[in-house]
N, C-alpha and C positions, 0 to 999 in steps of 0.2 A: 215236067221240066226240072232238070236239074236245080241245083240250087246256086247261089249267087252270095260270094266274098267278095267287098271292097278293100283291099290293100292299100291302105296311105304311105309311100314310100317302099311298093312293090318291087320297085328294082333294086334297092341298097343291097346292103350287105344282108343283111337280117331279112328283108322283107323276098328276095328272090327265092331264098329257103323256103318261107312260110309258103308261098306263089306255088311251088315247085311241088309241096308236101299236099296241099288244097286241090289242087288239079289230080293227084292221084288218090284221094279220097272221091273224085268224079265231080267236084263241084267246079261252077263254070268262075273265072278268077279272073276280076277287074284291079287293072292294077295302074292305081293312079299319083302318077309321077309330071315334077315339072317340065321333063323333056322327053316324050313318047318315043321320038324318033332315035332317041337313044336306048329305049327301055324297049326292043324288038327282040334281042335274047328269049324274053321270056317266053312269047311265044310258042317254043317250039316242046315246053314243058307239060304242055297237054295235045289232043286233039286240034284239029283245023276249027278253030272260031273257039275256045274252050279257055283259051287265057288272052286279054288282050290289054295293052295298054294305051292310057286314055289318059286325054291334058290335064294336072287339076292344077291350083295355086291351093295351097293350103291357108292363105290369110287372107283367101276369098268368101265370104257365105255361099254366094252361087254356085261357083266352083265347086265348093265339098261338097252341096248338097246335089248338084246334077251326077257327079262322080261315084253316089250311094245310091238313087235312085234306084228301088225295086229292089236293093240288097237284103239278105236276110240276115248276113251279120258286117261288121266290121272290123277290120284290125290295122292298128295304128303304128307303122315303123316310122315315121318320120322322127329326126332327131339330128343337133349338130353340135359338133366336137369344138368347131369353130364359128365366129358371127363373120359373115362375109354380106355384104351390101345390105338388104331388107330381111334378111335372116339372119335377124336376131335371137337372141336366147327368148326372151320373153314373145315375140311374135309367131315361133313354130313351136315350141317347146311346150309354153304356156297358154297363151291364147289359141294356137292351132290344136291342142288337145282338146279345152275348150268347146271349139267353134266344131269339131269332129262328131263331142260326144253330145251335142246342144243338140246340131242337125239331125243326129239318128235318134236323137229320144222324141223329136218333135216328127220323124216318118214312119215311127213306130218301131224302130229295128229293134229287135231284143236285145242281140250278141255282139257284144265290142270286147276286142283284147287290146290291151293295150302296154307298148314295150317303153318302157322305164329304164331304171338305172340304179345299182345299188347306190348309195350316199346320195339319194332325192331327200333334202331337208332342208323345208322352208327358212330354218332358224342359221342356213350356213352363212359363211363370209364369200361363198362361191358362188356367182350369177347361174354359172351351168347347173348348180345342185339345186337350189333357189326355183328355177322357173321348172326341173323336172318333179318339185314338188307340189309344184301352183298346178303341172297340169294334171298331175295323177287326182287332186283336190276338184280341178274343172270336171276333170271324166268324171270320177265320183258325183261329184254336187248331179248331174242327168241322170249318171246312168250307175245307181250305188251296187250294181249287180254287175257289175264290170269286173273282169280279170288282169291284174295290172301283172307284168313279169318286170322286176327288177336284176337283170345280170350283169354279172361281176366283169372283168373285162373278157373281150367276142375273141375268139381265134377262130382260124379256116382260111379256105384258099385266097381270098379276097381280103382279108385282114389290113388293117391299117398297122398292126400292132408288131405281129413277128416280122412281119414282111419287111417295115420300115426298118427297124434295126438290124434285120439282116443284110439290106441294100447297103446299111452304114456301114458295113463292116470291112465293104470294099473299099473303103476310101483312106486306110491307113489301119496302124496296129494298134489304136486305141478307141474303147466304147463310153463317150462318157454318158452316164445316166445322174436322172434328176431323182433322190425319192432314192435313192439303192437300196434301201432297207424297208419301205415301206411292200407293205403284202397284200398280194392279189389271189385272186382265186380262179381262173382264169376257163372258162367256158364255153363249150364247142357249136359254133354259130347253129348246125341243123338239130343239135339236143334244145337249141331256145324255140326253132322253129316248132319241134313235136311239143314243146308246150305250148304252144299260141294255139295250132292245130285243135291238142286238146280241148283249149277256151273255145273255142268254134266252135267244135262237136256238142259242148256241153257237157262233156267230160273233166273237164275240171272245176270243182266249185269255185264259186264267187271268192272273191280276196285278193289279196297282195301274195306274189310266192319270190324269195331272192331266189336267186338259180346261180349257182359256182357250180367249179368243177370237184372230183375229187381230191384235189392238192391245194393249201394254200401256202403256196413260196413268195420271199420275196421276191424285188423287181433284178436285182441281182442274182438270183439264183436259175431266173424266168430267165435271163441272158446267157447264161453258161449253159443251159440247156439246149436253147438255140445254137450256142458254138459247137456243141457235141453236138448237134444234130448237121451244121453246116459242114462240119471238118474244118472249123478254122480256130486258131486260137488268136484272141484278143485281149486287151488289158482295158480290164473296167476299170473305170476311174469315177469315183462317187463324185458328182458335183457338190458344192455345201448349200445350201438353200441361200446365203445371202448372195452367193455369186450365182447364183439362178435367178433371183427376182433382180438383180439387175441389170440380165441377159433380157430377161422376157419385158424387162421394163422400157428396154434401148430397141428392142422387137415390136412392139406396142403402139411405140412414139413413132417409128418408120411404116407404119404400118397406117396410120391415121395422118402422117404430111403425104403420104405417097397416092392419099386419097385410094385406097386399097388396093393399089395395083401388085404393091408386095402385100399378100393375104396373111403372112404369118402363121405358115404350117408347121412351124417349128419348136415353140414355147411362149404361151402367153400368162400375164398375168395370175388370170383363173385357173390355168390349166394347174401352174403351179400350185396353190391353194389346194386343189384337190390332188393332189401326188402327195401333204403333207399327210395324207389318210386313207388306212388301210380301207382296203375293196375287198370285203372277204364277206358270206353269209352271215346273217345273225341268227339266234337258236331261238327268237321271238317271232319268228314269220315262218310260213310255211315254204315248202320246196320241191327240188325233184321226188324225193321219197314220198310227199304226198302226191305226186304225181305217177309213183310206179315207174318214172326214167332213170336210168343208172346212166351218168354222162361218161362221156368219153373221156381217155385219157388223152393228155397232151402225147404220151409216148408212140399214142398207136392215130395219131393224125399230124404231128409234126412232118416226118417225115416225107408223106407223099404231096407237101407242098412247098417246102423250103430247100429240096433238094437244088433248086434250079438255082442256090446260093453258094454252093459249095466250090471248089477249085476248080473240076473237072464235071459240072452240072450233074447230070445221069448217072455219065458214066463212072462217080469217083468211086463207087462203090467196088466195080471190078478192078479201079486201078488198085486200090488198094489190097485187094485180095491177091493180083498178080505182085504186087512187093513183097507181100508176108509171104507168098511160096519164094519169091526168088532170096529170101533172108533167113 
């Protein structure tokens, strides 16, 4: 019988890659998410009964551990950008990595990956950076043969990242950004997936790997790219951090009388804190090149997804060809 991956956070961004890449290596791929009936996409990523998605709560014990059952490895995409109701930083981030890596050392499972975040550290003034370092610390303390991926910020078609600021651009002739100077290193969501894969197979040794791409630009520079890829031009406008933290501070306070009906997907506190620091690889961890993956470039995957941003969607491309002949 084939063999058996537990996916935590199977359907995300990160995790339907990982799902997608596992099914065509022939293994059968459980992919456990808190809303199934929304997590049916993946399905269709392998054979009939080959990938299926199944209920879990991640700040259950029972839960993660029915959800693993029989698994021979595990890989952990859960993670949140934002704290909305019972997810918390510390309850999925921290203790659900945790309670992941406790359950598969106590069912024997050897193989856990597990997906991190550049700037995880314990000693930050950042809850988000904070609790990805309590869990990488959790996974370790079970399972000290675990594969942790730390990446720099995710792009691809499902992005939160280009996607969002290209949405904004519709909305008048200025972009403002938080952080314009600060530097990313920006990393192509299915190059994270073939390293998780790796960790699965047992093709990547045990450790911590950062994963960036091959460019690191600022966050300004990362937006002028996007405009040249949109066809649109806009006027960055760098916000100064005092007048950010007292946007996301007035975001914050509406966000907790509104009893979180407004969630605050916009700028929060922490979010800010981590914009004051670069997101780029460090030369003291290991990487793609110990991995043998050469990442994609932004140049040669921007395109076939931001297109649908541009003046003339698809077709701006030929319109533009048809004005340079008629000029």
């Amino acid at each position: 019988m084939s063999k058996l991956v537990t996916i935590y956070g199977g359907s995300g961004f990160v995790g339907r890659y990982v799902a997608r890449r596992m099914a065509g290596e022939g293994w059968r791929v459980r992919v456990a998410v808190r809303r199934p009936n929304e997590a049916m996409f993946v399905k269709p990523y392998g054979v009939v009964g080959q990938v299926e998605p199944i209920l879990c709560n991640i700040r259950d014990d029972a839960s993660v551990a029915a959800a693993m059952q029989g698994a021979d490895a595990v890989v952990n995409c859960v993670g949140v950008l934002n704290e909305l109701g019972k997810n918390a930083f510390d309850a999925v981030q921290a203790e659900g990595a945790e309670r992941i890596a406790r359950i598969a050392a106590k069912q024997g499972i050897a193989t856990i990956v597990h997906i991190s975040a550049i700037g995880a550290d314990a000693d930050s003034d950042s809850e988000y950076a904070q609790t990805k370092a309590q869990g990488e610390a959790g996974v370790l303390e079970h399972m000290p043969g675990a594969v942790i991926l730390r990446p720099s910020v995710i792009f691809g078609t499902e992005d939160q990242f280009f996607n969002r600021f290209a949405g904004m651009t519709r909305m008048g002739p200025f972009l403002p950004l938080v952080g314009a100077e600060t530097k990313f290193q920006p990393v192509y969501v299915d190059d994270v997936a073939k390293a998780a894969v790796q960790g699965v197979l047992g093709q990547a040794k045990s450790g911590t790997y950062e994963l960036g791409g091959p460019e690191v630009k600022s966050f300004r520079a990362l937006m002028q790219q996007m405009l040249d890829v949109i066809h649109r031009r806009r006027i960055i406008l760098g916000m100064p951090f005092f007048v950010a933290r007292i946007m996301a501070g007035v975001l914050d306070i509406v966000k907790f009388v509104s009893f979180q009906l407004f969630p605050n997907n916009i700028l929060t506190r922490d979010q800010l804190k981590n914009l004051r620091r670069d997101n780029v690889v460090s030369d003291r961890v290991k990487g793609f090149a110990d991995l043998g993956i050469e990442p994609a470039t932004l140049e040669s995957v921007l395109p076939d997804y931001l297109w649908k941003f541009r003046p003339s969607g698809q077709y701006d491309e030929i319109q533009r060809s048809a004005n340079n002949l008629r000029t």
